[in-house]
C-alpha distance (Angstrom), angle and dihedral (degrees) to the residues before:
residue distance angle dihedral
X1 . . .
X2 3.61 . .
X3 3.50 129.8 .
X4 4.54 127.6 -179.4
X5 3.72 127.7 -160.4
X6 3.42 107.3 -124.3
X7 3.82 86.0 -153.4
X8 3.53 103.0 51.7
X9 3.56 104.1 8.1
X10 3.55 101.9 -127.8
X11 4.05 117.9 148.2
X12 3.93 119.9 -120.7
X13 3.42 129.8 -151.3
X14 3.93 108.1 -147.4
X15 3.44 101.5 160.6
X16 3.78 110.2 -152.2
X17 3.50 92.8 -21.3
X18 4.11 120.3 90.6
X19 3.50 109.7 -139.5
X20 4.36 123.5 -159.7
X21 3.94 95.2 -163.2
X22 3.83 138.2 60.0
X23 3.56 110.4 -138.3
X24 3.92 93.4 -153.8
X25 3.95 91.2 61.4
X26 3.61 109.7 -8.6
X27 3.26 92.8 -110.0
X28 3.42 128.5 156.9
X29 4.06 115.7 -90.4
X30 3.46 123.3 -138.6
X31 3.62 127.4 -127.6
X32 3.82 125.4 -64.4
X33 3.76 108.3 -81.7
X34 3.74 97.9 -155.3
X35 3.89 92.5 -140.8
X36 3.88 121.5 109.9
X37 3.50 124.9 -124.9
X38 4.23 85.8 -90.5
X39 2.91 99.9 48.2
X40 4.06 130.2 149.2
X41 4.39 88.1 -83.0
X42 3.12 93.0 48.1
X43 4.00 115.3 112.8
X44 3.87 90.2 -133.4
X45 3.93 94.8 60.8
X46 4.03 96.3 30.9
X47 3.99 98.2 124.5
X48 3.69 106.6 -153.1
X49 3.67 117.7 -110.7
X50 3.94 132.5 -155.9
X51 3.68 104.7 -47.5
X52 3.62 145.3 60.9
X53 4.06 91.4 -75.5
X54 3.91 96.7 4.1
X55 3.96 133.0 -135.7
X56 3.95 115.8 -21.7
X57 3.69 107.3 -111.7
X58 3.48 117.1 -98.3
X59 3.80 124.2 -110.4
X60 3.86 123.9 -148.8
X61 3.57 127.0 -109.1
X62 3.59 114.4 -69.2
X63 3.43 98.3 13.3
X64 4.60 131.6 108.2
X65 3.49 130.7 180.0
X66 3.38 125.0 -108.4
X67 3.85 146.7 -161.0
X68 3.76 112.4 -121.8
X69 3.61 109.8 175.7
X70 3.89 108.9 -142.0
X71 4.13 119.2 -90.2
X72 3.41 144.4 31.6
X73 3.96 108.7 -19.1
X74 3.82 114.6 -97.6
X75 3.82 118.7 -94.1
X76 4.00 117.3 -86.6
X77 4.22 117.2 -99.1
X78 3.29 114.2 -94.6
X79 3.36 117.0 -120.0
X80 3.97 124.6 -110.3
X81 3.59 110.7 -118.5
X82 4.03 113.1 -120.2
X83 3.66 111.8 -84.7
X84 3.67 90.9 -142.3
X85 4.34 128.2 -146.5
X86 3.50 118.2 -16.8
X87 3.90 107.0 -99.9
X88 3.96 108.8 -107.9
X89 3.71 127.7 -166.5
X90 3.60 134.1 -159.9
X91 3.69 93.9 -139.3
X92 3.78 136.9 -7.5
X93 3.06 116.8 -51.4
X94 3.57 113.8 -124.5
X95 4.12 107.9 -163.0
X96 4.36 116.8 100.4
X97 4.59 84.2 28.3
X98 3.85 100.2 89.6
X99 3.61 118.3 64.3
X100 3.76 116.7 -159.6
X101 3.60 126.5 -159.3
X102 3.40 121.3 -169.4
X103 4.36 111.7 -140.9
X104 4.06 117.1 -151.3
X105 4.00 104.1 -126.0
X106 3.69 87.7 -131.9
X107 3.99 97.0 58.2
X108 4.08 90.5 49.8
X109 3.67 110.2 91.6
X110 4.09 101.9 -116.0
X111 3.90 111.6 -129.2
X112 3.52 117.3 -150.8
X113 3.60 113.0 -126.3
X114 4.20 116.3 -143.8
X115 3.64 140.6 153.2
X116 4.27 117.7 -44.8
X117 4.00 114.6 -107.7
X118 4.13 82.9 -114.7
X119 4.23 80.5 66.6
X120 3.62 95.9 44.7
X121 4.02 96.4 42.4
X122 3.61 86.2 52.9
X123 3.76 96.9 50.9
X124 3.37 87.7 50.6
X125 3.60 98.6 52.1
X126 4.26 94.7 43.1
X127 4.27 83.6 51.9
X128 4.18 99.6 43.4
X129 4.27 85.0 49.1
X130 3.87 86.0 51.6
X131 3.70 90.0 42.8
X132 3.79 85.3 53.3
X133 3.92 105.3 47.6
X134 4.20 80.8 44.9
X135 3.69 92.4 55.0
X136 3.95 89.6 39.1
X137 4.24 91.3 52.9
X138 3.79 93.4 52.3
X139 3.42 87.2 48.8
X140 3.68 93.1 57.6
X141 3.83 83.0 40.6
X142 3.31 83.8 58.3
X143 4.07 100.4 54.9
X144 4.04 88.2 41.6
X145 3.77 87.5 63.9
X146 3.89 91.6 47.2
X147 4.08 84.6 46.4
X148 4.02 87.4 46.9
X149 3.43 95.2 57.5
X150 4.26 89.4 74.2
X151 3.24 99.2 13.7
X152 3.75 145.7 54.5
X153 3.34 117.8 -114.9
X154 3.80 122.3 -144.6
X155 3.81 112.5 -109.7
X156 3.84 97.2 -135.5
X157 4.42 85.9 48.2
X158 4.37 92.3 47.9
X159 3.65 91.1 40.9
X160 3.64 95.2 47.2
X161 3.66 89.9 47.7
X162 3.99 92.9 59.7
X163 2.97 110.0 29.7
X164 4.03 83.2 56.7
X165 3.20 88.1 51.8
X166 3.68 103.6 51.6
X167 4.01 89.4 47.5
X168 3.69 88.4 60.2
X169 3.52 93.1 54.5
X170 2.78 93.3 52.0
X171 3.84 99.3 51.9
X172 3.78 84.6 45.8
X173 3.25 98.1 69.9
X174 3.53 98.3 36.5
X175 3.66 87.1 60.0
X176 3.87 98.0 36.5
X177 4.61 84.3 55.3
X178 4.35 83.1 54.4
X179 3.41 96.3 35.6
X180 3.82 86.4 56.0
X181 4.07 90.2 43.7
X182 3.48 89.0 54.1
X183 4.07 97.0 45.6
X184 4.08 82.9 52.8
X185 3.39 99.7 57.4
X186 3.46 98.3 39.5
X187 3.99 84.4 49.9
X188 4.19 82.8 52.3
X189 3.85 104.3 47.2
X190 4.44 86.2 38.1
X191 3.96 83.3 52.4
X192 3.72 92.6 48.6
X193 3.57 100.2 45.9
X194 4.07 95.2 43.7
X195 3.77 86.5 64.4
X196 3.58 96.7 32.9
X197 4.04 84.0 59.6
X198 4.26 84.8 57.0
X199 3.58 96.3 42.4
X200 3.32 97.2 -107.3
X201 4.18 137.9 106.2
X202 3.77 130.8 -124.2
X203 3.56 105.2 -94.0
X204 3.73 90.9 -156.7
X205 3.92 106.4 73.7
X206 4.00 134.7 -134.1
X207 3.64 94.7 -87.6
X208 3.38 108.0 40.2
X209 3.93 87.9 57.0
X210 4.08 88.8 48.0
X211 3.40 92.3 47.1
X212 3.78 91.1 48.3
X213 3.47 102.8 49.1
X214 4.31 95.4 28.6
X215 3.93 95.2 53.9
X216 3.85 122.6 87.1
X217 3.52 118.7 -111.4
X218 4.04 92.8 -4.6
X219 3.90 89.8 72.5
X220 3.55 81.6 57.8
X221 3.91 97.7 80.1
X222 3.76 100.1 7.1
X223 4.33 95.8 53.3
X224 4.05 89.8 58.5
X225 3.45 89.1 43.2
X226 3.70 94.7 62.3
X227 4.32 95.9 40.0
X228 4.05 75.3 60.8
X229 3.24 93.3 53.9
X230 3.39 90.6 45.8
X231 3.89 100.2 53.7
X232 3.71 94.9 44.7
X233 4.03 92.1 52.1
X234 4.45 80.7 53.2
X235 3.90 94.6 42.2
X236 3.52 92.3 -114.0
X237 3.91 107.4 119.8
X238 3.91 92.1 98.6
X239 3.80 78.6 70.3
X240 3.31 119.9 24.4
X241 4.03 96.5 44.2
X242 3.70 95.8 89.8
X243 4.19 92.1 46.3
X244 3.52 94.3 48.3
X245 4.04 92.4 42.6
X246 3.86 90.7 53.1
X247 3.88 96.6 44.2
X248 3.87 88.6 51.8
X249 3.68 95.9 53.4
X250 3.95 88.9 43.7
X251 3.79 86.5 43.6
X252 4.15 87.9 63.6
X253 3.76 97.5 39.3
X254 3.92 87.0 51.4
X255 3.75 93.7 47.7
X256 4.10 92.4 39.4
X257 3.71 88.9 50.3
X258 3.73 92.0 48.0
X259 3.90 91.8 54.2
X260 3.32 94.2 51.6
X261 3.85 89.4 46.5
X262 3.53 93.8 55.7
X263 4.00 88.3 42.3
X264 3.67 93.6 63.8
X265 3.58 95.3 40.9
X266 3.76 98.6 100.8
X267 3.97 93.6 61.1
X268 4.04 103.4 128.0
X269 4.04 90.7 -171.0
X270 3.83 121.0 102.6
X271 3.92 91.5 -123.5
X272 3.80 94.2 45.1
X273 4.01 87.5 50.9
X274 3.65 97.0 47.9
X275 3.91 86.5 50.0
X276 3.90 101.9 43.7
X277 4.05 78.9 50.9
X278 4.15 94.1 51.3
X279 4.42 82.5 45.5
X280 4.21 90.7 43.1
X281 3.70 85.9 56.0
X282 3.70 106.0 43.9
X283 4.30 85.2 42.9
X284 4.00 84.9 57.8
X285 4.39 92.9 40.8
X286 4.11 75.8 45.5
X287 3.44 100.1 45.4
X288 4.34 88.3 42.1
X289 3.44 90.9 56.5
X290 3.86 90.2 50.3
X291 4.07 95.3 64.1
X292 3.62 90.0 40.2
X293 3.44 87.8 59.6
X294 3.86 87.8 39.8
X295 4.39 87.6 50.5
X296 3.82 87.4 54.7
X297 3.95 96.8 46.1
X298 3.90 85.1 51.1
X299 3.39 97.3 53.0
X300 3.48 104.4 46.6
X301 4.23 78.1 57.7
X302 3.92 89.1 46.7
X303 3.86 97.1 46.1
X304 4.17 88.3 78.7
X305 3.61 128.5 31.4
X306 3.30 126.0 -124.7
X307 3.75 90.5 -110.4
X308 3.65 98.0 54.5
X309 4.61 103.9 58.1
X310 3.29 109.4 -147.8
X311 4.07 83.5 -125.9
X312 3.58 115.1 103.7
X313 3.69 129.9 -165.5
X314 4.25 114.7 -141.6
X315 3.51 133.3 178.1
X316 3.15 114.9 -105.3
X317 4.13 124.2 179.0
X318 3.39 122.2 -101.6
X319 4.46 129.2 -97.7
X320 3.91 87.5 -103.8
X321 3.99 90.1 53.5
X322 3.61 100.5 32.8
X323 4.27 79.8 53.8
X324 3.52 98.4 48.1
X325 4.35 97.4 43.9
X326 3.81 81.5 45.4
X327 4.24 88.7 54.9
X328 3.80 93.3 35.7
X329 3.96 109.5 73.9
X330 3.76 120.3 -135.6
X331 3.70 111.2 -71.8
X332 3.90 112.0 -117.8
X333 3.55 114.3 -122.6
X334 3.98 88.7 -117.7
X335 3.43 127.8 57.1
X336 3.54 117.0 -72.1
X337 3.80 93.2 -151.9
X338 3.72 110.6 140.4
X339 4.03 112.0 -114.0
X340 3.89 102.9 -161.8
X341 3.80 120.7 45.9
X342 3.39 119.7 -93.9
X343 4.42 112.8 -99.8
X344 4.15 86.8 27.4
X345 3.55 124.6 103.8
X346 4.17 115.1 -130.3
X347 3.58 114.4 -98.0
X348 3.80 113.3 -100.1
């Protein structure tokens, strides 16, 4: 008596006793088949048939062949655990959304940090009104001597008048030597942050822009030099090339006319007094017209940022539209619809 697993499919000889269970898998086993172990399917009684191998063997009703590989049966699946509620959040959740990247200080470019162009218009401003009342009091020094050439001059009026005079020189150029500290720097940290803004650092280094603006008669072509620099790194040469050009040539004539103010200072003669005083005051109108020049140059530097170019891009339409408006001539604001038809003269 025969006897398959319906689990594993293996065939059981019970003999004349039905079994329920397959001892392989304890599965359940099927009902007795009734055939013997050789019987008329089995591959030992199979009597070939026409053909090279003959007709497959015929299985009985309810029964399939199947491939058992040899051995004990594999192990059952294990079961996946339960996955449990959906997670649910209140809001979104913010963790794994912000990346963070971590710069090395050394591969930032470093940008200088100076005085504001509100600090350095203001200097400018406080020294040009000195430079003014200075040039003004030698030029009332100037009409005293005139007067004191027939006439006396009171003690307490001529006294007053120079030794005015000399204390406002002597503010001036304390006040032109900060004003020109303060331009410097804010020419350094503006430097640093224009190439900062392209990625970039200033390839000309703290102390060969102080010594080029700070030394006497070197700053003199190197300190234009770098303000060019400066506008063509910001896009603004078209504009500022004229301003700068005139302040520079200003810039020498004030600082020629102030040596040879300062070289003729030592005459002890009426004549050579009265003319160091008309050269003293033309050197200061000289030298005010230089940091006016200088106020204008920084602002048209201060009226943009550096984060904000002064390049802008537009639309503009393309070649095939630009062709075809260009063809097509300006519509009429009425209707261009033709009122007499067209080989016919208009009626009189």
């Amino acid at each position: 008596m025969i006897q398959v697993c319906s689990r594993c499919g293996t065939r059981w000889n019970v003999r004349d006793r039905q079994r329920e269970w397959c001892p392989r898998c304890q599965g359940a086993l099927l009902a007795p088949s009734g055939f013997a172990p050789a019987s008329e399917w089995s591959p030992r009684s199979a009597t070939p048939g026409p053909g090279p191998q003959g007709p497959a063997p015929q299985l009985p009703a309810g029964y399939r062949w199947i491939a058992v590989r040899p051995g004990a049966p594999p192990p059952p699946r294990a079961r996946r655990r339960p996955l449990g509620p959906t997670p649910r959040y209140m809001s979104i959740p913010r963790w794994g959304l912000i990346e963070h990247f971590e710069t090395r200080p050394d591969a930032a470019p470093h940008a200088h940090h100076g005085p504001t162009g509100a600090v350095a218009r203001a200097t400018l401003l406080v020294t040009m009104g000195v430079l003014a009342a200075t040039a003004f009091i030698h030029a009332v020094r100037y009409a005293l001597l005139l007067v004191n050439r027939t006439v006396l001059l009171n003690p307490f009026v001529a006294g007053a008048a120079t030794w005015l005079a000399v204390a406002l020189s002597v503010l001036s150029l304390f006040l032109v030597i900060g004003s020109i500290l303060v331009l410097t720097n804010w020419l350094i940290a503006r430097r640093g942050a224009a190439y900062a803004y392209h990625g970039q650092t200033d390839p000309r280094g703290v102390w060969q822009l102080r010594a080029g603006c700070l030394i006497p008669l070197v700053n003199l072509l190197f300190a234009p030099v770098f303000v060019t620099e400066l506008a063509t790194l910001e896009n603004k040469s078209s504009v500022l090339r004229r301003p700068i050009t005139v302040w520079w040539i200003v810039w020498v004539l004030s600082t020629v006319l102030s040596a040879f103010s300062i070289a003729t200072s030592f005459a002890t003669d009426p004549q050579g007094i009265a003319d160091n005083t008309v050269t003293t005051t033309v050197a200061y109108l000289t030298a005010l017209a230089a940091f006016l020049l200088t106020h204008q140059v920084l602002a048209g530097f201060e009226r943009t940022p550096v984060s904000r170019p002064v390049k802008r891009w537009v639309m503009v339409p393309s070649d095939a539209s630009t062709t075809t408006s260009a063809a097509t001539p300006a519509a009429e604001p009425e209707s261009a619809r033709a009122v007499e038809s067209d080989g016919q003269n208009p009626a009189a």
